[in-house]
LONU-830020 format. One record per residue (C-alpha): residue in three letters; residue number from 1; x, y, z. Coordinates in Angstrom, 3 decimals. Example, Ala and Ser with C-alpha at 12.3 -4.5 7.8 and 13.67 -1.06 7.14 Angstrom:
2
+--------+-----+----------+----------+----------+
: residu : num :       xx :       yy :       zz :
+--------+-----+----------+----------+----------+
:    ALA :   1 :   12.300 :   -4.500 :    7.800 :
:    SER :   2 :   13.670 :   -1.060 :    7.140 :
+--------+-----+----------+----------+----------+
//
This chain:
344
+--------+-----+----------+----------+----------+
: residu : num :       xx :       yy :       zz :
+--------+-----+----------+----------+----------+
:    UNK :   1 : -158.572 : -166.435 :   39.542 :
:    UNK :   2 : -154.806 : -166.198 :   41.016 :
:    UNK :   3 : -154.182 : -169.978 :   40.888 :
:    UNK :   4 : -155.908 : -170.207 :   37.245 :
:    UNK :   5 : -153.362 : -167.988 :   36.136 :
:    UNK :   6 : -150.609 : -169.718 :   37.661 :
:    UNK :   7 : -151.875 : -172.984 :   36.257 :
:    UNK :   8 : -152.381 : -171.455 :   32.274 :
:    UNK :   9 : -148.646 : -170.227 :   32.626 :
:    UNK :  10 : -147.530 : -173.365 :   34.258 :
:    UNK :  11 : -148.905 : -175.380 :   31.282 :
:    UNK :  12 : -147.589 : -172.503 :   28.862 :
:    UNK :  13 : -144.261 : -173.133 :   29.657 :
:    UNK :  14 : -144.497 : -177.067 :   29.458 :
:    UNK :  15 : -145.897 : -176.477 :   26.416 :
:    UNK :  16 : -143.286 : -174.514 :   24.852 :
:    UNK :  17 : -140.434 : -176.719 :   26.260 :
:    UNK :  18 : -141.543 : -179.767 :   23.976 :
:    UNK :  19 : -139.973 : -179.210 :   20.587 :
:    UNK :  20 : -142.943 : -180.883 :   17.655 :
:    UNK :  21 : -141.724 : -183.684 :   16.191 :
:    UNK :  22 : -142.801 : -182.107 :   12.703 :
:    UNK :  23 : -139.783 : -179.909 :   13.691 :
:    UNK :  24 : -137.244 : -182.904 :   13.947 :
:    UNK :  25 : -138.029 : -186.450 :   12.797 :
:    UNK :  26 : -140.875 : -185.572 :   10.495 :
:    UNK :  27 : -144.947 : -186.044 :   11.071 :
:    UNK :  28 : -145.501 : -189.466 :   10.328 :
:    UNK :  29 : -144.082 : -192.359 :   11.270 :
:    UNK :  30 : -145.428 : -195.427 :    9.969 :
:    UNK :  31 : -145.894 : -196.354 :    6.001 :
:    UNK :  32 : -148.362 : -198.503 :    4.693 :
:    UNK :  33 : -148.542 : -196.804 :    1.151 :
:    UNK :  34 : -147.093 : -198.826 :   -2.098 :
:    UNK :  35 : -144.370 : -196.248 :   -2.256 :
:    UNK :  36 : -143.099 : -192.710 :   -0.347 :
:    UNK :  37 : -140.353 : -190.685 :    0.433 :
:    UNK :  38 : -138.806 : -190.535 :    4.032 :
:    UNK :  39 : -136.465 : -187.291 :    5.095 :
:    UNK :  40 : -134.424 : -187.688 :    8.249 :
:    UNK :  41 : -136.180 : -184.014 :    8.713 :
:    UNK :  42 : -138.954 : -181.710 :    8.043 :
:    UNK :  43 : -136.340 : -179.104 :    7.106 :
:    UNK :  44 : -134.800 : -181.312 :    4.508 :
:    UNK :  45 : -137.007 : -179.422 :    2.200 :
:    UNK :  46 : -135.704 : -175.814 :    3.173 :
:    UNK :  47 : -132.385 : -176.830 :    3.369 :
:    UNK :  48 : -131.915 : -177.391 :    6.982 :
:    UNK :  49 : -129.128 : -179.775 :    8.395 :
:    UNK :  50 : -130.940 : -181.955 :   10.516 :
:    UNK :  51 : -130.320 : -181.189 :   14.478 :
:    UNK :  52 : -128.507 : -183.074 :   17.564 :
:    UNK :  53 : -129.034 : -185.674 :   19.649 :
:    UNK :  54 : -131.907 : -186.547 :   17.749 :
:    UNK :  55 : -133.801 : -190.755 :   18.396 :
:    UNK :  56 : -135.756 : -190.929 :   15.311 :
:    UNK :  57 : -137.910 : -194.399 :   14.151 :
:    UNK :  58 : -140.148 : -194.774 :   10.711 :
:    UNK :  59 : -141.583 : -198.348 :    9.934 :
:    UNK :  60 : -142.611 : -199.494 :    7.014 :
:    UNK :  61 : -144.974 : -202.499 :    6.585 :
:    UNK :  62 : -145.448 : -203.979 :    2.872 :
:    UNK :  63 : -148.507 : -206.538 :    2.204 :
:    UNK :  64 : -147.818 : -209.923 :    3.203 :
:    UNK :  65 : -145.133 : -211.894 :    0.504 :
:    UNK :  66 : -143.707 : -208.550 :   -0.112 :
:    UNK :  67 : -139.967 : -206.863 :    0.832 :
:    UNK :  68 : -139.768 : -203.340 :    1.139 :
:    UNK :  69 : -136.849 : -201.739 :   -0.607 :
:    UNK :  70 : -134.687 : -198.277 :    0.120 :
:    UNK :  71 : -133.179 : -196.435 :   -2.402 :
:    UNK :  72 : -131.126 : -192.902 :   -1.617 :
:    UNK :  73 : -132.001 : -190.116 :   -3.592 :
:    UNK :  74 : -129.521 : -188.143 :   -1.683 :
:    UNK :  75 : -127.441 : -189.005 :    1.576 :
:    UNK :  76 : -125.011 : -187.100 :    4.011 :
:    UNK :  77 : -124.599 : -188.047 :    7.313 :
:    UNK :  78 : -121.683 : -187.498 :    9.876 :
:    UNK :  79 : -118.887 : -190.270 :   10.189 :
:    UNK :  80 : -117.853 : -192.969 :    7.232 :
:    UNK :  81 : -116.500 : -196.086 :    7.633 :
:    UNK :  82 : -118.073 : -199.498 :    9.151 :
:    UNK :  83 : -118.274 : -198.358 :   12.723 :
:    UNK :  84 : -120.612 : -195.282 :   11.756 :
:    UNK :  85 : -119.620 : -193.821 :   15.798 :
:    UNK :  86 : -121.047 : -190.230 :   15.364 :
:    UNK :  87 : -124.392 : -189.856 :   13.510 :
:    UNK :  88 : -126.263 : -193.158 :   11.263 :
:    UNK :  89 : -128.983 : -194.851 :    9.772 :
:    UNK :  90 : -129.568 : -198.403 :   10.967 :
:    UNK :  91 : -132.081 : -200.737 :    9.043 :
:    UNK :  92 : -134.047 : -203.053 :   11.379 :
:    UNK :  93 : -135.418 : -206.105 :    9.868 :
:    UNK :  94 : -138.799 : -206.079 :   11.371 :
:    UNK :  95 : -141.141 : -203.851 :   12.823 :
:    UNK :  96 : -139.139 : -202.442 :   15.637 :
:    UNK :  97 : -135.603 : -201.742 :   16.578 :
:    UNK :  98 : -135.442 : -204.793 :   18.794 :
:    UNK :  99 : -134.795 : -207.297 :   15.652 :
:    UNK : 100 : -132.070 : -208.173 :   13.529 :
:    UNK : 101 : -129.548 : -204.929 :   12.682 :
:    UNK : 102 : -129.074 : -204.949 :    8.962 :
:    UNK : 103 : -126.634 : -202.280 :    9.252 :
:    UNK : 104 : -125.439 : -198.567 :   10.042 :
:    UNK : 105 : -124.821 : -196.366 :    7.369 :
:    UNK : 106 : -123.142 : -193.205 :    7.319 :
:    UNK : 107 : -121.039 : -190.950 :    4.919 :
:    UNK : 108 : -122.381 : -190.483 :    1.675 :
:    UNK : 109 : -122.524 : -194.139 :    0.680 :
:    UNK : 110 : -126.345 : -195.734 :    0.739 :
:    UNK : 111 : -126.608 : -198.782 :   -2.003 :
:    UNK : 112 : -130.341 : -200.124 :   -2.627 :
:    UNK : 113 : -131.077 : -202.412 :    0.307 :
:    UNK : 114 : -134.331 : -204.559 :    0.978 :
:    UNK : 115 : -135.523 : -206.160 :    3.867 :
:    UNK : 116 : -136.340 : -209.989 :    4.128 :
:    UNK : 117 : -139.479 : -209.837 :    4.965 :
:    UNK : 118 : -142.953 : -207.011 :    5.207 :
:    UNK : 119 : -141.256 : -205.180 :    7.894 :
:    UNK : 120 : -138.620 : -202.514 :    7.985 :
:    UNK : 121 : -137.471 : -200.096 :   10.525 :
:    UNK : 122 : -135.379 : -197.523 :   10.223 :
:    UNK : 123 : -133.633 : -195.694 :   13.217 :
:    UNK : 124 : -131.522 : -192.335 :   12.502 :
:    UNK : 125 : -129.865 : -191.071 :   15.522 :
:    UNK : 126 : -127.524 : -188.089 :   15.851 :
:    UNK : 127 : -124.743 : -187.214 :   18.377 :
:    UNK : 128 : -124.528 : -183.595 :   20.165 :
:    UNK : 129 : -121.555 : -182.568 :   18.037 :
:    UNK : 130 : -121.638 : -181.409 :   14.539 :
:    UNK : 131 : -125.014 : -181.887 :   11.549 :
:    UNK : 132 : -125.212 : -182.764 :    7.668 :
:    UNK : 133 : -127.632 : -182.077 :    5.168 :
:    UNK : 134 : -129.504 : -185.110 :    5.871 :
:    UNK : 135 : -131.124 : -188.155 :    3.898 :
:    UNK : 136 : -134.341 : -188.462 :    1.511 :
:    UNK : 137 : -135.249 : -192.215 :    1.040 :
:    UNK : 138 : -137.420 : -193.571 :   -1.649 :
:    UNK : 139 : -138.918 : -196.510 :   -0.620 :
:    UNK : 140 : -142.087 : -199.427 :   -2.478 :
:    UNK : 141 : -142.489 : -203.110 :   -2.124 :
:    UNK : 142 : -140.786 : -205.881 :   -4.029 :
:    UNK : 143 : -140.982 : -209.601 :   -4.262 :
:    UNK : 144 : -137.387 : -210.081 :   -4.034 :
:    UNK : 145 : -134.495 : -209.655 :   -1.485 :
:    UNK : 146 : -131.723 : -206.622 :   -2.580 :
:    UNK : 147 : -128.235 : -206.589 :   -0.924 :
:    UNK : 148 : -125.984 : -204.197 :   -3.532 :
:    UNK : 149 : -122.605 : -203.900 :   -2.161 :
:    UNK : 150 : -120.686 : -200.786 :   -3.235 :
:    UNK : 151 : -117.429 : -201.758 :   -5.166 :
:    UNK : 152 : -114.122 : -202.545 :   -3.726 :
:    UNK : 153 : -116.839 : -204.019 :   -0.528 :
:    UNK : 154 : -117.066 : -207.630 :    0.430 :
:    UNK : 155 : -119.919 : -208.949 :    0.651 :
:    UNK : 156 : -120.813 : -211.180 :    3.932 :
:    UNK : 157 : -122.788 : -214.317 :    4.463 :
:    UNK : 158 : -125.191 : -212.356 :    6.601 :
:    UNK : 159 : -125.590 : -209.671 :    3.664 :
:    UNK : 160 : -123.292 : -207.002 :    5.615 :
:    UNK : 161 : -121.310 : -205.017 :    3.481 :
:    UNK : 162 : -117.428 : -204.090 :    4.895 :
:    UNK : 163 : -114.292 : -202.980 :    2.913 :
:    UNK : 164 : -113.037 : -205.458 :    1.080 :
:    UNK : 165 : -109.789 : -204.438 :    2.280 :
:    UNK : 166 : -111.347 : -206.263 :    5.599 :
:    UNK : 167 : -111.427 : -209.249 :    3.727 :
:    UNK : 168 : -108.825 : -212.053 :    5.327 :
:    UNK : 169 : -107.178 : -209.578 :    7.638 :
:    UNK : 170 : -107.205 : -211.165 :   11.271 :
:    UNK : 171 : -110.795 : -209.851 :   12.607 :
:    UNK : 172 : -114.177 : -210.995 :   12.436 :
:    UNK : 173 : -115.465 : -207.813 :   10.640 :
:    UNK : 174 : -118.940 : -209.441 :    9.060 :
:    UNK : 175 : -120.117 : -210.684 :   12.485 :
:    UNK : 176 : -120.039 : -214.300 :   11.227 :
:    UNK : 177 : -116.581 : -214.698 :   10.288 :
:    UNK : 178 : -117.403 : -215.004 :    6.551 :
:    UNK : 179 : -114.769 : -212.198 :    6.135 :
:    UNK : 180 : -111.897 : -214.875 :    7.183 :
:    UNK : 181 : -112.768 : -217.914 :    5.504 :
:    UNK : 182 : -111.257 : -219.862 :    2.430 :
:    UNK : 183 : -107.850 : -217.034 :    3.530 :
:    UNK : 184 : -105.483 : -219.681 :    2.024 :
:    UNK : 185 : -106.981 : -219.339 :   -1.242 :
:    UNK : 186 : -107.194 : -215.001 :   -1.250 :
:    UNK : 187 : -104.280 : -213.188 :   -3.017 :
:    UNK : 188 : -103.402 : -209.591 :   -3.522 :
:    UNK : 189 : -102.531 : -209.198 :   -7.019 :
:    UNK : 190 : -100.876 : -205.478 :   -8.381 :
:    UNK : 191 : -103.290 : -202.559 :   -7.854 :
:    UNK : 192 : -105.510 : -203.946 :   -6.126 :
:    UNK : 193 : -107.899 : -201.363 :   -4.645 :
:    UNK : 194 : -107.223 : -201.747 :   -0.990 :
:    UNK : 195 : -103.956 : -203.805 :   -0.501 :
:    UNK : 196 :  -99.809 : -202.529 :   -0.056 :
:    UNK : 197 :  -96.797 : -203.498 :   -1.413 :
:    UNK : 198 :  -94.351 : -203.965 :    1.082 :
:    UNK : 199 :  -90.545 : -203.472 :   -0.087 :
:    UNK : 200 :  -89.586 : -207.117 :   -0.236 :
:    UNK : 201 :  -92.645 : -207.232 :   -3.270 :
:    UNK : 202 :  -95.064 : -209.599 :   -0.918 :
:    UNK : 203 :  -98.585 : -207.935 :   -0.685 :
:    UNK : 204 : -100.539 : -207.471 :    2.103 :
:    UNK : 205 : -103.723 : -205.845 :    3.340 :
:    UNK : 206 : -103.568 : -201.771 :    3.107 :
:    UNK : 207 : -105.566 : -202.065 :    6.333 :
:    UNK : 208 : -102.213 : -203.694 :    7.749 :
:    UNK : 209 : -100.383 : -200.495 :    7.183 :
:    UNK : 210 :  -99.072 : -198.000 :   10.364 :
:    UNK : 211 : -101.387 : -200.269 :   12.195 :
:    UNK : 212 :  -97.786 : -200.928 :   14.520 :
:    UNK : 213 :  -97.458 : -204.609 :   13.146 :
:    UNK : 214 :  -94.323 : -205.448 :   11.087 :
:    UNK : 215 :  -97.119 : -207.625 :    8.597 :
:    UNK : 216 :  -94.517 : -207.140 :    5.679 :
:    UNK : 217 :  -91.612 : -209.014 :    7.362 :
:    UNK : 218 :  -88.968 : -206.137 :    6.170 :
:    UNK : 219 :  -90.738 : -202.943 :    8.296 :
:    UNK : 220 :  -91.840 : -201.200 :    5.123 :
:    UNK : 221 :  -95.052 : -201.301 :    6.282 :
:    UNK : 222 :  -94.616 : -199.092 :    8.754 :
:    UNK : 223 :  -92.439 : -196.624 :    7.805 :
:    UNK : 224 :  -93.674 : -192.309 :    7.483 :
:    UNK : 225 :  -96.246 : -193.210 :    9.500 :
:    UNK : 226 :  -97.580 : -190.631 :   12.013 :
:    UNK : 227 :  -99.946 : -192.213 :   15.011 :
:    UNK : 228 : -101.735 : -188.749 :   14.933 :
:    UNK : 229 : -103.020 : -188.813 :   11.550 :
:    UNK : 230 : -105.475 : -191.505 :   12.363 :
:    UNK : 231 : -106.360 : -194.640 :   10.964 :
:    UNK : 232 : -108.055 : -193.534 :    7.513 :
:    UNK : 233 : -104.876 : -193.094 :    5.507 :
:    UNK : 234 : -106.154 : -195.740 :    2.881 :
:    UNK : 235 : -109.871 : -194.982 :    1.463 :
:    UNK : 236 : -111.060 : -197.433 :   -1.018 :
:    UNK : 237 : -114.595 : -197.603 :   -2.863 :
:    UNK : 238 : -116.673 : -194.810 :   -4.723 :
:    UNK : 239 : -116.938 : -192.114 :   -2.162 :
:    UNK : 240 : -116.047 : -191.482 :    1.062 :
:    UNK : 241 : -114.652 : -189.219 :    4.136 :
:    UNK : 242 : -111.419 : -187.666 :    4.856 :
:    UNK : 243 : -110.799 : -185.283 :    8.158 :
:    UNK : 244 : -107.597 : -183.487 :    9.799 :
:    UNK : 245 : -106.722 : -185.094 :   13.192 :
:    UNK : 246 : -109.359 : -184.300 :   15.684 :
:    UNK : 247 : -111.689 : -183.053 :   13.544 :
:    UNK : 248 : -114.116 : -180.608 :   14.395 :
:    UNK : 249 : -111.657 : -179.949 :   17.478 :
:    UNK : 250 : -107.898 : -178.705 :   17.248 :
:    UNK : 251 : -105.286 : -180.865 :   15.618 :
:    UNK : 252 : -102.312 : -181.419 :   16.544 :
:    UNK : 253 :  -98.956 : -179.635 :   15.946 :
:    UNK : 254 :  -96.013 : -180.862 :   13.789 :
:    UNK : 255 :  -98.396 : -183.399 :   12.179 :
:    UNK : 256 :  -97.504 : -184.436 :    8.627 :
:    UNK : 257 : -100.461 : -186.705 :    7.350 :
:    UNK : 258 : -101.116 : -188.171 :    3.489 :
:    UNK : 259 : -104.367 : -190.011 :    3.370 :
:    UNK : 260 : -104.389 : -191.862 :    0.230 :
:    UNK : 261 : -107.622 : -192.530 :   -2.291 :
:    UNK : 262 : -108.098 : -195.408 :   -4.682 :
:    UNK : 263 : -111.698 : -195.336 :   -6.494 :
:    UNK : 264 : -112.283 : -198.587 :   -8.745 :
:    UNK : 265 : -111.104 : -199.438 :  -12.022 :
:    UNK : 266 : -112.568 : -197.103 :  -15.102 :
:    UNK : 267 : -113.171 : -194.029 :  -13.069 :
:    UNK : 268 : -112.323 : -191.320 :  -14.873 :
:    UNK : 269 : -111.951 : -188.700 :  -12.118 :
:    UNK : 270 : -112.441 : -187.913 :   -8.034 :
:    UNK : 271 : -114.349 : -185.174 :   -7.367 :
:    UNK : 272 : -113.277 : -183.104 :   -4.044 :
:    UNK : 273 : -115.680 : -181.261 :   -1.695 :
:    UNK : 274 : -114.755 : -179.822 :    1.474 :
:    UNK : 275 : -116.923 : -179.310 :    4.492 :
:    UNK : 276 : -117.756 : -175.720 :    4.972 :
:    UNK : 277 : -116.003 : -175.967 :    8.836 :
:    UNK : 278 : -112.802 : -175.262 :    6.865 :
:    UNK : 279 : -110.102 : -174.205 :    9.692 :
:    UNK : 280 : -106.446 : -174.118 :    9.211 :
:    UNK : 281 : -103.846 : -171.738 :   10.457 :
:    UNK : 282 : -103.431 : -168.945 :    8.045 :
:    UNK : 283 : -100.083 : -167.066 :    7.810 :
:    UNK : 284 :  -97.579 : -164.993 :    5.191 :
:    UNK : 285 :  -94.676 : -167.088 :    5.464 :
:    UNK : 286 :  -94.127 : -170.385 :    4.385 :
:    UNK : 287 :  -93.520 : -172.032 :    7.551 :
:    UNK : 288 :  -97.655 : -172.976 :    8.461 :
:    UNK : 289 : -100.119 : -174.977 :    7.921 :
:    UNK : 290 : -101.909 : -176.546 :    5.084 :
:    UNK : 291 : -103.543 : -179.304 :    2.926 :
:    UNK : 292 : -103.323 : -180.153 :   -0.696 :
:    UNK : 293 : -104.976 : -182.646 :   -2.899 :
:    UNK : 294 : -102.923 : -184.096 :   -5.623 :
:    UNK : 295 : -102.829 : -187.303 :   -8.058 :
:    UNK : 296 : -100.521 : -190.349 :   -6.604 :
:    UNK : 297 :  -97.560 : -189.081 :   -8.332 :
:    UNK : 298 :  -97.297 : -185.554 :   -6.885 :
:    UNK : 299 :  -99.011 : -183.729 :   -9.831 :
:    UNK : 300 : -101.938 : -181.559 :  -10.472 :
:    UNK : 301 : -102.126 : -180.070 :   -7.082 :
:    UNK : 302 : -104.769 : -178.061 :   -5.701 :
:    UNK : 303 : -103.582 : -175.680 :   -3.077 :
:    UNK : 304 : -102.115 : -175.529 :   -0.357 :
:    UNK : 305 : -105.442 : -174.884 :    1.216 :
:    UNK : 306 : -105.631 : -172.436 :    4.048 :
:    UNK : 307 : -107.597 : -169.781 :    6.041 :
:    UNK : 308 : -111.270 : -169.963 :    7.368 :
:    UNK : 309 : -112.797 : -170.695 :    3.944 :
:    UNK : 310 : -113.484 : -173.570 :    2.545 :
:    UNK : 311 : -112.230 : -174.329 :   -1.382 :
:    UNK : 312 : -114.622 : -174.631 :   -4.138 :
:    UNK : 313 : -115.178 : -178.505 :   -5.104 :
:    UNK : 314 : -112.511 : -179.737 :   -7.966 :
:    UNK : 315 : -111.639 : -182.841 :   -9.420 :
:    UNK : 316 : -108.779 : -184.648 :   -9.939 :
:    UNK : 317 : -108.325 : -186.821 :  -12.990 :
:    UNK : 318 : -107.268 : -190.364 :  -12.650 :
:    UNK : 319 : -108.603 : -192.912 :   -9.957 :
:    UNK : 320 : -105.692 : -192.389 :   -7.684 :
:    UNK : 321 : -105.549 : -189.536 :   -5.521 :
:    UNK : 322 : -103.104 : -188.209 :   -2.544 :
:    UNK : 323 : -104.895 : -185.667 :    0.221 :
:    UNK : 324 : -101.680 : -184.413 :    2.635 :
:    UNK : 325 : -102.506 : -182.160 :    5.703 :
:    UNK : 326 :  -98.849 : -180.593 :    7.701 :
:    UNK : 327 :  -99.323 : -178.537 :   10.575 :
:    UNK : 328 :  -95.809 : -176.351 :   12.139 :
:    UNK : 329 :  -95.354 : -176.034 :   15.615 :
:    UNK : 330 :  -97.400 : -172.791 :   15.618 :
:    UNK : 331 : -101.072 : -171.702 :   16.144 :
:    UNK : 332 : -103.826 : -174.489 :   15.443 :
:    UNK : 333 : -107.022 : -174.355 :   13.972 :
:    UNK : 334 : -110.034 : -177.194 :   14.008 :
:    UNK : 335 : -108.707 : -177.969 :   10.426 :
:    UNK : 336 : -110.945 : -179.776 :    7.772 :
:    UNK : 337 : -113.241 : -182.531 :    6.567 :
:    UNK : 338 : -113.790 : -183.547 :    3.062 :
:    UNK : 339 : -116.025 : -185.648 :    0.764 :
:    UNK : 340 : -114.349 : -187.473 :   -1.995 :
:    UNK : 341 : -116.789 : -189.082 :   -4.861 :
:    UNK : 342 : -115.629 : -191.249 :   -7.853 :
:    UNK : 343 : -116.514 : -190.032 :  -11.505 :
:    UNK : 344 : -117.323 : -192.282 :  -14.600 :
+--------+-----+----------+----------+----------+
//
């Protein structure tokens, strides 16, 4: 009777050491219906941010001839840009993780994308750090291949989508080096969404800017810039991410940072939210820290921003906006994070 005991508590605790995977990636994992939905969590639905360090895999397998396509009802995942290094979705095409990447995709970005053929996987992992609200996927079958590029994105020969800032810059961005072909013929004509004027009126990438490279010849390329404010000072596109230095961790002191936003022709307006992490140094004097969101020429400004609360969302009219973050020598805080979203 002694050892039965001590084997029913044995397997108790076993038990209750393995988390359900109804509690983290969901209860099913393979799709065979003409159409569904697919949450990157079963508390999507209660609004739950998904968890950490999650390793999550759904296929999908359409009838034979067919494609199966993704479209994002919503999306919101840690991270932005092409690298996606904290949490993403990457697309497999086929029926297991071990063929062809289609991509990672993080942010709050997600165009319709199809696979080539009846198989796709899909693979959401998350870091240990910091969780979002998550992802809910509609997916069916089609007969045709869908790559949709956001705008202001290049499209590669291998269907990857990258900035089309990336476009002609030096580095092999795509993966097949469709990004730097036919350069001679590329030019940078006035307001272009993603390029700089330099001082001496030639016009170069904006990627080229405080990268430490004289690119413009004169040096106006890199002047005001400040190595601690990262390297997202130019967002370009319909939506995207903009965080303090270090963020969720302490910035910096004596940091002066504008990170500049250019949505695409014929928006009408950005629209501002800000992670609800919100951390910057409060104080009475004017001599702390603080971050403001304004149009490119200094006007309609909201804030300064500061305390332990994050601001309401806002918009700011125009497709040009200016997001500048100063911290004083003083205390620090983790600072912020903040989701920008073209209008119109």
């Amino acid at each position: 009777m002694f050892w039965s005991c001590i084997f029913l508590l044995l397997v108790a605790v076993a038990t209750a050491s393995i988390v359900p995977r109804s509690h983290q990636c969901g209860n099913q994992s393979f799709f065979t219906a003409e159409n569904g939905i697919i949450r990157s969590h079963a508390g999507y639905d209660v609004g739950h941010d998904y968890g950490k360090n999650w390793d999550c895999v759904w296929t999908i397998e359409a009838p034979e001839g067919k494609f199966v396509e993704l479209v994002a009802n919503t999306f919101h995942l840690e991270g932005s840009g092409v690298s996606c290094s904290y949490d993403y979705l990457e697309l497999f095409d086929g029926d297991s993780t071990n063929d062809n990447s289609i991509g990672k995709f993080c942010g709050s970005a997600f165009a319709p994308i199809s696979s080539t053929q009846q198989f796709l996987t899909l693979n959401f992992v998350t870091d240990g750090s910091h969780t979002f609200r998550g992802f809910e996927l509609f997916y069916n079958f089609t007969d045709h291949v869908i790559r949709t590029c956001l705008s202001g994105q290049f499209t590669c020969s291998n269907t990857i989508c990258v900035p089309g800032s990336y476009r002609c810059d030096g580095a092999d961005d795509c993966g097949d080096d469709s990004d730097e072909k036919n350069c001679q013929s590329v030019t940078f004509p006035t307001q272009e969404i993603g390029t700089f004027q330099c001082a001496n009126g030639k016009y170069i990438s904006g990627r080229w800017q405080c990268d430490g490279d004289n690119d413009c010849g004169d040096g106006s390329d890199e002047i005001g810039c400040d190595p601690a404010c990262g390297q997202n000072i130019f967002n370009t596109g319909i939506t995207g991410n903009i965080s303090s230095p270090n963020f969720p961790y302490t910035y910096p002191a004596n940091v002066n940072c504008t990170y500049h936003v250019t949505a695409p022709k014929g928006t009408q307006g950005i629209l501002f939210t800000f992670d609800n992490r919100f951390d910057i140094e409060d104080c009475r004097y004017q001599l702390c820290d603080f971050v403001t969101v304004s149009n490119a020429h200094g006007t309609n400004i909201h804030g300064p921003f500061r305390g332990q609360t994050a601001p309401s969302p806002f918009e700011i009219l125009g497709r040009v906006a200016d997001v500048r973050f100063k911290s004083d020598s003083g205390t620090d805080g983790r600072g912020f994070m903040l989701t920008w979203s073209a209008i119109g």
